[in-house]
C-alpha positions as CSV (number, residue, x, y, z in Angstrom):
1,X,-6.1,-11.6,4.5
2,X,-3.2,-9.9,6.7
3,X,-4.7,-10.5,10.2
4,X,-3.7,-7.7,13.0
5,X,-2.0,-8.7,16.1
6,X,-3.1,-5.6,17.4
7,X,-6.2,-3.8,16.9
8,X,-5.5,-0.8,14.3
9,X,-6.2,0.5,11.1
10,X,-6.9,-2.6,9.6
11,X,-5.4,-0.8,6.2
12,X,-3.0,1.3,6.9
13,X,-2.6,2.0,3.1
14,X,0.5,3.1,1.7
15,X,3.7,4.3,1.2
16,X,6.2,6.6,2.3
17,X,9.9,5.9,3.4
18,X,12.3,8.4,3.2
19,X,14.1,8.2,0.1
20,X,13.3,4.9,-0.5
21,X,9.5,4.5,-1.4
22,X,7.1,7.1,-2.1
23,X,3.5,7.1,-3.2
24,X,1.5,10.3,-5.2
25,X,3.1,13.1,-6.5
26,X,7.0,12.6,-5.0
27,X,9.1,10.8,-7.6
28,X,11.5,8.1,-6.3
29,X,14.3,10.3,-7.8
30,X,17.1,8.8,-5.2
31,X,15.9,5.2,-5.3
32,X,14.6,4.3,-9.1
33,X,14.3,6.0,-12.1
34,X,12.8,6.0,-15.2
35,X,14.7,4.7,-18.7
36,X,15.0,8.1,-20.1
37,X,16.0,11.8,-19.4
38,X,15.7,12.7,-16.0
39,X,12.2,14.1,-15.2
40,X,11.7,16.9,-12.4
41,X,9.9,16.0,-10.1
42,X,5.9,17.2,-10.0
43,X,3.8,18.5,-7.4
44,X,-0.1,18.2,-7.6
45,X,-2.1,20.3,-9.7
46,X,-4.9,20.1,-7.3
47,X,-5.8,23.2,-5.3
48,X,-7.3,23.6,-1.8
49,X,-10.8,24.4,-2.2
50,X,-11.3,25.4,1.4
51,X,-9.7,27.7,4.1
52,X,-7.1,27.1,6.9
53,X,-6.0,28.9,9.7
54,X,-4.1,31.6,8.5
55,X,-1.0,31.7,10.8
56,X,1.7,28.6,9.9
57,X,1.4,27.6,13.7
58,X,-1.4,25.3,12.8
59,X,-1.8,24.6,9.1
60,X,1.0,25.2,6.4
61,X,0.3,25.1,2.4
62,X,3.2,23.1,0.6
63,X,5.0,25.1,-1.9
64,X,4.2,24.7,-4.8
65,X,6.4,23.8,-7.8
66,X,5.3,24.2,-11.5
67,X,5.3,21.2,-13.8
68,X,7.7,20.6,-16.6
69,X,6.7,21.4,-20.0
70,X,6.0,18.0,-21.6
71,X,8.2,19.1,-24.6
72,X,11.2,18.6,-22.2
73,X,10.6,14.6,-21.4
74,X,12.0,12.5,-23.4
75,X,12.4,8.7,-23.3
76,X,14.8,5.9,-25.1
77,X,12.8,3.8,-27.5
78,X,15.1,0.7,-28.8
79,X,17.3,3.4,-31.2
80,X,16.2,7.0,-30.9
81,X,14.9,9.5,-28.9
82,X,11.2,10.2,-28.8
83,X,9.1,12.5,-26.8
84,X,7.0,10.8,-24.0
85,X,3.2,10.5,-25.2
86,X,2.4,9.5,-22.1
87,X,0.2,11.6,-19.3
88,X,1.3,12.5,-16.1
89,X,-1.2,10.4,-14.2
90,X,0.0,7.6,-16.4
91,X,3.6,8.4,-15.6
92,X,3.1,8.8,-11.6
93,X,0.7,5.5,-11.6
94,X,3.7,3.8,-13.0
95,X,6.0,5.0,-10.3
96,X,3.7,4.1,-7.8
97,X,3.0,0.6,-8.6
98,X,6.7,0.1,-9.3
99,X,7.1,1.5,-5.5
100,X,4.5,-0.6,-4.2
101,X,5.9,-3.8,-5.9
102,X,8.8,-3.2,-4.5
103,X,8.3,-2.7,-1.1
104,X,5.9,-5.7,-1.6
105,X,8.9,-8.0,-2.5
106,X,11.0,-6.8,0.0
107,X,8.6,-7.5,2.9
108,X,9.0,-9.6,5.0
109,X,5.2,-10.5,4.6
110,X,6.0,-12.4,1.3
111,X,9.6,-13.7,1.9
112,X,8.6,-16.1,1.2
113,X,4.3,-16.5,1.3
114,X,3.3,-19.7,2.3
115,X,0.5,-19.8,-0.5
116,X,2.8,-18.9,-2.8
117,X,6.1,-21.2,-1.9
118,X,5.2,-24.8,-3.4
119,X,8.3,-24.9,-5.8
120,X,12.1,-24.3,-5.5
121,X,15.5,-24.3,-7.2
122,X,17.6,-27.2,-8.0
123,X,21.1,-26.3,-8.1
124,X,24.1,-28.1,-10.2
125,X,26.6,-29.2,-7.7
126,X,29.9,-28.7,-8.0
127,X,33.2,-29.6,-6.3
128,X,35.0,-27.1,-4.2
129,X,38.4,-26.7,-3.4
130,X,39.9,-23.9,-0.9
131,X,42.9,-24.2,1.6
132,X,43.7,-28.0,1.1
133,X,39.8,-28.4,1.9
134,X,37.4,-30.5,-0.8
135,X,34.1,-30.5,-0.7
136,X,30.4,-29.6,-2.9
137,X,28.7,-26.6,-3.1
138,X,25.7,-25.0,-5.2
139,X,26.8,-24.0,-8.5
140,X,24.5,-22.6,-11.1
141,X,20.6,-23.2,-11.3
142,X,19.3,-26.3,-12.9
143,X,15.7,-25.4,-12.7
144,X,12.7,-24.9,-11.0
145,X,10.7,-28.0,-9.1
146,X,7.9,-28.8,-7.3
147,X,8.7,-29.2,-3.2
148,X,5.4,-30.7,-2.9
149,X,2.4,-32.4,-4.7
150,X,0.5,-29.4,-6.8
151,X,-3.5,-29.8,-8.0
152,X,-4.2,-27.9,-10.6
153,X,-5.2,-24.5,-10.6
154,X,-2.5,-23.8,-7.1
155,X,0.0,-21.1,-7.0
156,X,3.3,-22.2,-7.4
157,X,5.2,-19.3,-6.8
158,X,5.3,-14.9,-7.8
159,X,7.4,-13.7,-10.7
160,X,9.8,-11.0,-9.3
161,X,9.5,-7.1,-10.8
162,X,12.8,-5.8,-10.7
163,X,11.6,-2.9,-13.4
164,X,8.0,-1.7,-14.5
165,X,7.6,-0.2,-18.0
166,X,4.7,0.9,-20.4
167,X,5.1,0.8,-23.9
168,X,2.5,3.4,-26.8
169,X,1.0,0.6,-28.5
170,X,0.3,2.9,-31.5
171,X,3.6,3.0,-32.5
172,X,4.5,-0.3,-34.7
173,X,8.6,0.3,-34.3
174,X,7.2,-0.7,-30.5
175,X,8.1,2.6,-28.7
176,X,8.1,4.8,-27.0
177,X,8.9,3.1,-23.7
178,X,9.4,4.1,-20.2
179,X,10.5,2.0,-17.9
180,X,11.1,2.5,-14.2
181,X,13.8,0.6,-11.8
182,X,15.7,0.5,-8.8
183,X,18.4,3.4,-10.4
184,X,20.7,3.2,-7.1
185,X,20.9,-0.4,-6.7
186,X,20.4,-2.0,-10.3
187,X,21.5,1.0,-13.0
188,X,24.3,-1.4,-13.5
189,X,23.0,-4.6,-13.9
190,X,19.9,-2.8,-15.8
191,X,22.1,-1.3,-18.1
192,X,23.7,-4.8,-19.0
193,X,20.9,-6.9,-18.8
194,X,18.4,-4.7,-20.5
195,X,18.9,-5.9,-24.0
196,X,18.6,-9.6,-22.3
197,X,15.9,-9.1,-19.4
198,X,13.0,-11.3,-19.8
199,X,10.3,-9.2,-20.5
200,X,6.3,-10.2,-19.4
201,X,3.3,-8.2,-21.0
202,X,0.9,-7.7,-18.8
203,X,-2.9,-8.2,-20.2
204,X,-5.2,-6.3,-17.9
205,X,-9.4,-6.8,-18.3
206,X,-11.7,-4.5,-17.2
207,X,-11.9,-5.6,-13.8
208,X,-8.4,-4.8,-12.9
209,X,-7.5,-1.6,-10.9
210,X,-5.4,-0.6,-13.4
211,X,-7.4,-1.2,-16.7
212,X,-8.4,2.2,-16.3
213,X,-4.9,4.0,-16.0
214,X,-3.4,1.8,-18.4
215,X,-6.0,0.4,-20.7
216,X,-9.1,2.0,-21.4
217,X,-9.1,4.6,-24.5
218,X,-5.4,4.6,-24.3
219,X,-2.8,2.7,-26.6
220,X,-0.2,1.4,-23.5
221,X,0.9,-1.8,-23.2
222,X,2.5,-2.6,-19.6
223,X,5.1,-4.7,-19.0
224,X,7.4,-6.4,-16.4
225,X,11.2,-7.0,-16.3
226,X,13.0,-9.8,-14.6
227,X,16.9,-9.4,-14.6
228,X,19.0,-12.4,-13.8
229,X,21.7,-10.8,-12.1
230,X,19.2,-10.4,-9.0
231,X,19.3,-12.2,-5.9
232,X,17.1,-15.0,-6.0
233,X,14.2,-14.6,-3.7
234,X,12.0,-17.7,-2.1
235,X,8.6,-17.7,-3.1
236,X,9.3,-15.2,-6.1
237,X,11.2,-17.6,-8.6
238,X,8.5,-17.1,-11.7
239,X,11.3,-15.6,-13.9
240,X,13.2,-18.3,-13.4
241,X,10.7,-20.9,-14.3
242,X,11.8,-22.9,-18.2
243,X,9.3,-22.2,-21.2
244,X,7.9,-25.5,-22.7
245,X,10.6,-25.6,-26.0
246,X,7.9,-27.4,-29.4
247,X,6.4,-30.3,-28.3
248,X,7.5,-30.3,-24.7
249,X,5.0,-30.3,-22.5
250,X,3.8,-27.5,-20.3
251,X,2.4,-27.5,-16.5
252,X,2.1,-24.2,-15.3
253,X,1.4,-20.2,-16.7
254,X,2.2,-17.4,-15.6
255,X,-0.7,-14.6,-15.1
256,X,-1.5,-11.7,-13.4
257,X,-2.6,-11.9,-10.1
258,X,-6.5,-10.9,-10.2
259,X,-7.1,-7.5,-8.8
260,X,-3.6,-6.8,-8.1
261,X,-2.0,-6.9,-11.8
262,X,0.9,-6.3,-12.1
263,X,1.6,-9.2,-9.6
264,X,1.7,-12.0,-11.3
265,X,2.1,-16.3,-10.2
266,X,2.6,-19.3,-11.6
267,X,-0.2,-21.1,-11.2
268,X,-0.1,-25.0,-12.5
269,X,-2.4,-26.5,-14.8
270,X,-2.6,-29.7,-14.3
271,X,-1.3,-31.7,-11.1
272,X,2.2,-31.9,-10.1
273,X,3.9,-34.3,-8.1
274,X,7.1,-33.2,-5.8
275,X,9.9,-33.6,-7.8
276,X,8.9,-32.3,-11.0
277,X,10.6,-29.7,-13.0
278,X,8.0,-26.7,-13.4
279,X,7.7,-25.4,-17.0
280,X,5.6,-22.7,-18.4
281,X,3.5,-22.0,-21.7
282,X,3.2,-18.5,-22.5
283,X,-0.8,-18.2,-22.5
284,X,-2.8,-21.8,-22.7
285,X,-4.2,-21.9,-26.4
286,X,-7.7,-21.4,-25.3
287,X,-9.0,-18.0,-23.5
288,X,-11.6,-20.0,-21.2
289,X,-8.7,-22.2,-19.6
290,X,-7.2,-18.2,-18.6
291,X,-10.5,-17.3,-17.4
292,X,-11.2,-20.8,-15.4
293,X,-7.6,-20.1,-14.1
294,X,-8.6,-16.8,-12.9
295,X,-11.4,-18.1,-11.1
296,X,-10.0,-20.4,-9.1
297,X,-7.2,-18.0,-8.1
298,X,-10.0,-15.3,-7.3
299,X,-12.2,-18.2,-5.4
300,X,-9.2,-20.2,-3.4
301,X,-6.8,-17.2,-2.9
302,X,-9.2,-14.3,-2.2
303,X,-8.0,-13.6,1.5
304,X,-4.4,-13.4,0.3
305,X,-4.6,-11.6,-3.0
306,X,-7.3,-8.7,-0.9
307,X,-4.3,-6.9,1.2
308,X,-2.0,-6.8,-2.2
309,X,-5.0,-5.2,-4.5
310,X,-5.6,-2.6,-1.7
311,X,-2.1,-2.1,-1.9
312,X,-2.5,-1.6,-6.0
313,X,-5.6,-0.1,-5.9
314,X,-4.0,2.9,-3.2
315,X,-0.8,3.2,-6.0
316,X,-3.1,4.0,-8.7
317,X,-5.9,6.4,-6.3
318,X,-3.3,7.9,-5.0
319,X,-1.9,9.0,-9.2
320,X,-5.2,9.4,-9.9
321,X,-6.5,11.6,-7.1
322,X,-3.1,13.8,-7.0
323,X,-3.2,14.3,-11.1
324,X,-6.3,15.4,-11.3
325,X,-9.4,15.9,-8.6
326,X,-11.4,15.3,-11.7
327,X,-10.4,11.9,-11.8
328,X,-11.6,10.6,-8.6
329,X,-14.6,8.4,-10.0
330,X,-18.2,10.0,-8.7
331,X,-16.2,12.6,-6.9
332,X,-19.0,15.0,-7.6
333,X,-22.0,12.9,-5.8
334,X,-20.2,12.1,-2.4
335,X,-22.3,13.2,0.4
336,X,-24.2,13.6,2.9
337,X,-21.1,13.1,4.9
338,X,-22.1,12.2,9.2
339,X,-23.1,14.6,11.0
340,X,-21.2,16.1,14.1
341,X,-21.8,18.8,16.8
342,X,-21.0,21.7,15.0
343,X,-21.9,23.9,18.4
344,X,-19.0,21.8,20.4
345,X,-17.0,24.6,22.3
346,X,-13.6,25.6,20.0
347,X,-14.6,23.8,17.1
348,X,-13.5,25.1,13.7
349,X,-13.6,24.1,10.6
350,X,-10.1,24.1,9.1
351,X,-11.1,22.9,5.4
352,X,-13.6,22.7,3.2
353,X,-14.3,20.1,0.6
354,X,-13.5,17.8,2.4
355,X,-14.8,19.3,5.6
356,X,-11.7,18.7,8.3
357,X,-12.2,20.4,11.8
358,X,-10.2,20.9,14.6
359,X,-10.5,21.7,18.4
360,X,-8.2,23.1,20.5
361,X,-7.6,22.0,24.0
362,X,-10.4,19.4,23.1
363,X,-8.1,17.2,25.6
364,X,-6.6,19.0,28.8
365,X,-2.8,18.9,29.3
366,X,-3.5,16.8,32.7
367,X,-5.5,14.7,30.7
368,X,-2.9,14.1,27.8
369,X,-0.4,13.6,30.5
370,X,-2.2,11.0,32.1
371,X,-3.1,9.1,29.0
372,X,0.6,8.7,27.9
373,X,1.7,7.6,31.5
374,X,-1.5,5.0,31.3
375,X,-0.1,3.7,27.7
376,X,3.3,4.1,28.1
377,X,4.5,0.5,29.8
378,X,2.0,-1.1,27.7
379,X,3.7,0.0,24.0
380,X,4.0,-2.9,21.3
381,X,4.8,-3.1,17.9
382,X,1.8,-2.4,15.3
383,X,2.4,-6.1,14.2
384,X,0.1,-8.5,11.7
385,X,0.7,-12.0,10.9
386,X,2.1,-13.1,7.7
387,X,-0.3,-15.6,7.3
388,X,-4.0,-16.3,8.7
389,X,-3.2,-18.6,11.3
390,X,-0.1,-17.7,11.9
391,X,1.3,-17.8,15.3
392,X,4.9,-15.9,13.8
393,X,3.7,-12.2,13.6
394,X,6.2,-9.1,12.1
395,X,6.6,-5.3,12.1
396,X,3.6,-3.7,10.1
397,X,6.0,-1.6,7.4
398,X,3.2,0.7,6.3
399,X,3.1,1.7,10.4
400,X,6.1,1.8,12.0
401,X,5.0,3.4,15.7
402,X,4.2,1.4,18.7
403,X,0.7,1.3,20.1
404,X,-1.7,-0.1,22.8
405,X,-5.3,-0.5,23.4
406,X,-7.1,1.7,25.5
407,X,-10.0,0.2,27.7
408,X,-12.9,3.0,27.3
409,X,-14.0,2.1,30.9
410,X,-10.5,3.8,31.9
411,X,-11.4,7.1,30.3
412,X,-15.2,7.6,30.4
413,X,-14.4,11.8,30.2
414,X,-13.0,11.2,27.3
415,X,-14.9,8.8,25.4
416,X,-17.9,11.7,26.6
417,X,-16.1,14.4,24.7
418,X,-15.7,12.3,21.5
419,X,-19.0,11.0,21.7
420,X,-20.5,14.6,22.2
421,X,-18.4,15.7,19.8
422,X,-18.9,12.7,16.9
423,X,-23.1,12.6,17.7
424,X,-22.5,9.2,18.1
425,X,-23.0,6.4,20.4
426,X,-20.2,4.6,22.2
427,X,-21.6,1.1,20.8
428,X,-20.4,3.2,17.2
429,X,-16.6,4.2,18.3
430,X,-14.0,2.0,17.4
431,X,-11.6,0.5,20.3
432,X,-9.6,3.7,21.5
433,X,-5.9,3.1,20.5
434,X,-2.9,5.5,21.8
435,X,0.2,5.6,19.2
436,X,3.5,6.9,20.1
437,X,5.8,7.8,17.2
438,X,9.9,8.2,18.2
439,X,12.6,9.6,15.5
440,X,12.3,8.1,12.6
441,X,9.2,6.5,13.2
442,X,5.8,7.4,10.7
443,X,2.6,6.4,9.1
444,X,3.0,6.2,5.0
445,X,-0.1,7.3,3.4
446,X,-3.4,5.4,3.8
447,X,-7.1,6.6,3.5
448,X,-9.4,5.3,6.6
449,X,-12.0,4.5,4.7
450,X,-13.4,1.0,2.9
451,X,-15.4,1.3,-0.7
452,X,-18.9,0.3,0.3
453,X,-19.7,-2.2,3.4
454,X,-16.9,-3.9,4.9
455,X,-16.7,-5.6,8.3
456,X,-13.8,-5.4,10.3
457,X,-13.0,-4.0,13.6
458,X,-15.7,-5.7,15.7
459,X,-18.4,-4.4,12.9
460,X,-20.5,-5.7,10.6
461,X,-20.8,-4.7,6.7
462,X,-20.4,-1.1,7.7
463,X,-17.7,1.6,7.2
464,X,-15.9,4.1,9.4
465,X,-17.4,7.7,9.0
466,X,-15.5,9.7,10.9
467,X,-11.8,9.7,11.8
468,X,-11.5,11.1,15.3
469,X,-7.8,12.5,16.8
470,X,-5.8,14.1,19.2
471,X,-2.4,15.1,19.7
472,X,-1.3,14.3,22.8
473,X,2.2,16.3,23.6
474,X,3.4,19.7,21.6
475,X,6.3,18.8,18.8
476,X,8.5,21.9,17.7
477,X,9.6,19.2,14.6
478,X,8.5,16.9,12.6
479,X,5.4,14.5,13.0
480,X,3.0,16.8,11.2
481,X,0.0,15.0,10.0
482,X,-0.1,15.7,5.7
483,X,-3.0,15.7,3.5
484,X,-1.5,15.4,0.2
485,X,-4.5,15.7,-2.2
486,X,-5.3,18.8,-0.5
487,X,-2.5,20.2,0.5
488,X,-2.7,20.4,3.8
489,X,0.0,19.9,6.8
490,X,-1.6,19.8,10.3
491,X,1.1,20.9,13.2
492,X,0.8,18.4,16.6
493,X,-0.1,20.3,19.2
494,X,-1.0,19.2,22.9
495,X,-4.7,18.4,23.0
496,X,-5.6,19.4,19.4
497,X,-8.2,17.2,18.6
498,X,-9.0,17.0,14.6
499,X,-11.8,15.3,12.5
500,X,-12.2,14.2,8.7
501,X,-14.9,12.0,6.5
502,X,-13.4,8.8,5.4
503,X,-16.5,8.2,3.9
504,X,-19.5,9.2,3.5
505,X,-23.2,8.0,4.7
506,X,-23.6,5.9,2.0
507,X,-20.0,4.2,2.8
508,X,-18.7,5.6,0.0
509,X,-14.8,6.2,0.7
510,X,-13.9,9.8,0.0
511,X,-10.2,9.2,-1.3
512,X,-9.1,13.1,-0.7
513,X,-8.6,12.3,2.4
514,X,-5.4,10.4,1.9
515,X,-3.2,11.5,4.5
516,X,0.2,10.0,6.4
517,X,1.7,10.8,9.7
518,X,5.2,12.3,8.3
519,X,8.0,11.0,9.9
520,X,8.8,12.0,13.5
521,X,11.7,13.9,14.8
522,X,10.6,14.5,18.1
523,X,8.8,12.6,20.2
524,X,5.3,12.2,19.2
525,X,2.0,10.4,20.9
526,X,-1.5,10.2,19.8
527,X,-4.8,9.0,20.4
528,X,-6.9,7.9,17.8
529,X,-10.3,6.1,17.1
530,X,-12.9,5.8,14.4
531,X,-16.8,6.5,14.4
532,X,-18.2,3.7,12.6
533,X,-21.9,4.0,11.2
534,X,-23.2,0.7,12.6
535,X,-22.5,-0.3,16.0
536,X,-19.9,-2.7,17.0
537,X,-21.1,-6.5,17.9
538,X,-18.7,-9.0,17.6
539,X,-18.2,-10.1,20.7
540,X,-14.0,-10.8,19.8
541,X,-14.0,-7.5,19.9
542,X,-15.8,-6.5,23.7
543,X,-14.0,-3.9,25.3
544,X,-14.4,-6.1,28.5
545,X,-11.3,-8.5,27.2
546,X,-9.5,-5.4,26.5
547,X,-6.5,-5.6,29.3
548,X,-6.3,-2.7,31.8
549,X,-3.3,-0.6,31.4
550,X,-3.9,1.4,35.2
551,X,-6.4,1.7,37.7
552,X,-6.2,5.8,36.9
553,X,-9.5,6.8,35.7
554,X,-9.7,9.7,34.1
């Protein structure tokens, strides 16, 4: 599991950059596109089921664009031109998971991951000549070896997705296909290599996120593509891995990663020694060695493979929950939802299903003021290791503000409001954290929430059941706070506090309340914590080691 260097969202799941990666309903129509006939791009079909404010000061409704006929999309099958039989939600969970394997790959979380870097490329050397100067250099790849001794059942290394595609099943001339890639880095070396690209099915069982976008009561096959033009990658050399030829014998497969398909890893069968020449049988002949395979991965790996299937499961929510409110699995039975003071002076309820309330001037401008000038010298990276144990930390990507914790002992007024305000106890408030967003800077879409009991944060197999915060300066541009499922765009403005239900009493996450921190243009700070429904009592997190940021108590 990621670890936080910091104390924050411990999830902050997933993905917005500009033009480069986008989850839900915005198609990465700069950045990839799909094999086939440019598709407009569409907006969500869900509606707001509840009221804002009506003046654009404080909430704005998204305009709203109307989907494309599905007569109009077309893909490219091997030699004709079919229409798409595939659904929208089918068509944006692609996207997504495409996006999210992609910014996966280009982390620097998993370039490369230890637990997944036991193998390497052998080069043929070659002489070089240049300027009267002789010498060797790396030529072309030999092949993939072991750089260490490998038991069975270990990862060896990922296998790279440079396209995503989905293929109707039904049809036995195998199409239609649609395919999505990189369009403004690779539509060359795609278009060249697509004929050639090794292509990897993808099985998915019924316990994979994805079984039920992909798999269950519909005829599509997914699929990834490894081209060879791309820049090798350590730790992700799975498409460059031999297959055993007849009668040559095999020592690793490659298979989806459990609970983040379609991530997939060579994982060896049998022990290898350093040295060795890694080579690959397509599926072993008999289902149960799959299965043990699976079970060791899911076993030995499970801290490592747990932040990349939140990553997956987000992708395929987030298609879900924007095709189709309908979709979002026991939807219907969410509730109770905790309880706050609804009498607190200026509170209004700015939405309805899910319930979101605001209050104005919850914080005073002197307050505000004095909080930023408190967190101001003390602003780090939102950083997380790459590994457990890892002393080397990097930039979170999901979050890219800078942060600080704040010592509830330094603001008791404040921690009195949210209390009052929460009907909670302070032993139930997550550490107080102030964020401070500069140009550029944003939070990519993430829910708050955990499905069902989950400790973290200083608590115990609990959940976070309310989301608790306030802006702390006025920003003309930029920096609004978006609810996509909903609709819903929230304007900063000094000392607006706001509310909203990860989850509900039952810790069951409410996934409509996906929401991002759009990307600042002015200046923009926050403070933020988390009313949990059990209180906190692990003592690594006591607010006591927290380190002061000023001796103003406000």
């Amino acid at each position: 599991m990621i670890k936080l260097l910091v104390i924050v969202s411990l999830y902050p799941l997933f993905t917005l950059k500009d033009g480069k990666f986008i989850i839900g309903v915005k198609a990465l129509a700069s950045r990839s596109n799909t094999f086939s006939q440019k598709t407009p791009k569409r907006r969500s079909s869900a509606t707001s089921s509840g009221a804002g404010f009506a003046g654009g000061e404080f909430l704005s409704k998204q305009k709203k664009t109307v989907a494309p006929n599905a007569e109009n999309r077309h893909t490219i099958s091997k030699h004709r031109t079919l229409p798409v039989e595939f659904d929208d939600i089918v068509k944006d969970a692609l996207r997504n998971l495409f996006s999210v394997c992609r910014e996966i790959q280009g982390s620097a979380f998993y370039q490369p991951p230890k637990w997944a870097d036991a193998c390497t490329i052998s080069y043929r050397r070659r002489q070089k000549f240049g300027r009267g100067v002789a010498g060797i250099e790396n030529g072309e790849p030999l092949a993939v070896i072991a750089n260490r001794n490998v038991h069975r059942g270990q990862v060896l290394t990922l296998f790279p997705i440079h396209a995503l595609g989905i293929r109707n099943t039904s049809d036995k001339n195998h199409g239609p296909e649609l395919i999505e890639y990189n369009r403004e880095e690779d539509e060359q070396l795609f278009v060249k290599e697509i004929k050639s690209a090794i292509r990897r099915n993808i099985p998915l069982d019924t316990e994979e996120p994805a079984y039920s976008v992909f798999s269950e009561n519909k005829p599509v096959e997914l699929f990834a593509l490894y081209l060879s033009g791309k820049q090798i990658v350590p730790g992700w050399l799975g498409g460059m891995i031999k297959t055993a030829s007849e009668g040559e014998q095999a020592n690793c497969v490659v298979l989806p990663l459990p609970g983040a398909a379609p991530l997939c890893v060579a994982v060896s069968t049998k022990d290898i020694k350093e040295g060795d020449e890694i080579v690959q049988e397509m599926r072993p002949a008999e289902n149960s060695v799959w299965d043990e395979l699976k079970c060791i991965l899911t076993k030995e790996y499970k801290r490592n493979i747990s932040t990349l299937s939140i990553q997956i499961e987000t992708a395929l929510d987030t298609a879900n929950v924007l095709g189709s409110q309908a979709n979002i699995r026991g939807i219907d039975h969410l509730g109770p939802f905790h309880r706050i003071n609804l009498d607190y002076p200026g509170l209004k309820q700015i939405h309805r299903n899910p319930d979101i309330y605001a209050v104005e001037k919850f914080l005073t401008a002197d307050e505000c003021d004095r909080i930023v000038a408190k967190a101001r010298p003390h602003l780090s990276p939102c950083l997380v290791y790459k590994e457990e144990g890892d002393e080397n930390s990097v930039q979170d990507p999901w979050r890219t503000s800078t942060n600080t914790n704040l010592p509830r002992a330094e603001v008791p007024s404040v921690v009195d409001k949210i209390t009052s305000l929460g009907c909670c106890s302070i032993e139930q408030l997550e550490i107080l954290q102030v964020l401070n967003y500069k140009k550029g800077q944003q939070f990519k879409p993430h829910t708050d929430g955990f499905s069902g009991p989950y400790s973290a944060c200083g608590f115990e197999q609990s959940t976070r059941l309310a989301t608790v915060f306030c802006y702390l300066n006025d920003v003309s541009e930029g920096g609004s706070t978006y609810f996509p499922v909903i609709d819903l765009d929230i304007k900063p403005k000094k000392g607006r506090a706001i509310i909203h239900f990860p989850a509900d009493i039952n810790m069951r996450e409410d996934k409509r309340t996906l929401h991002q921190g759009k990307p600042a243009i002015e200046e923009k700070w926050l403070l933020t914590t988390w009313v949990w429904k059990s209180k906190r009592t692990d003592e690594a997190y006591a607010e006591w080691k927290l380190p002061p940021l000023s001796s103003d108590i406000i």
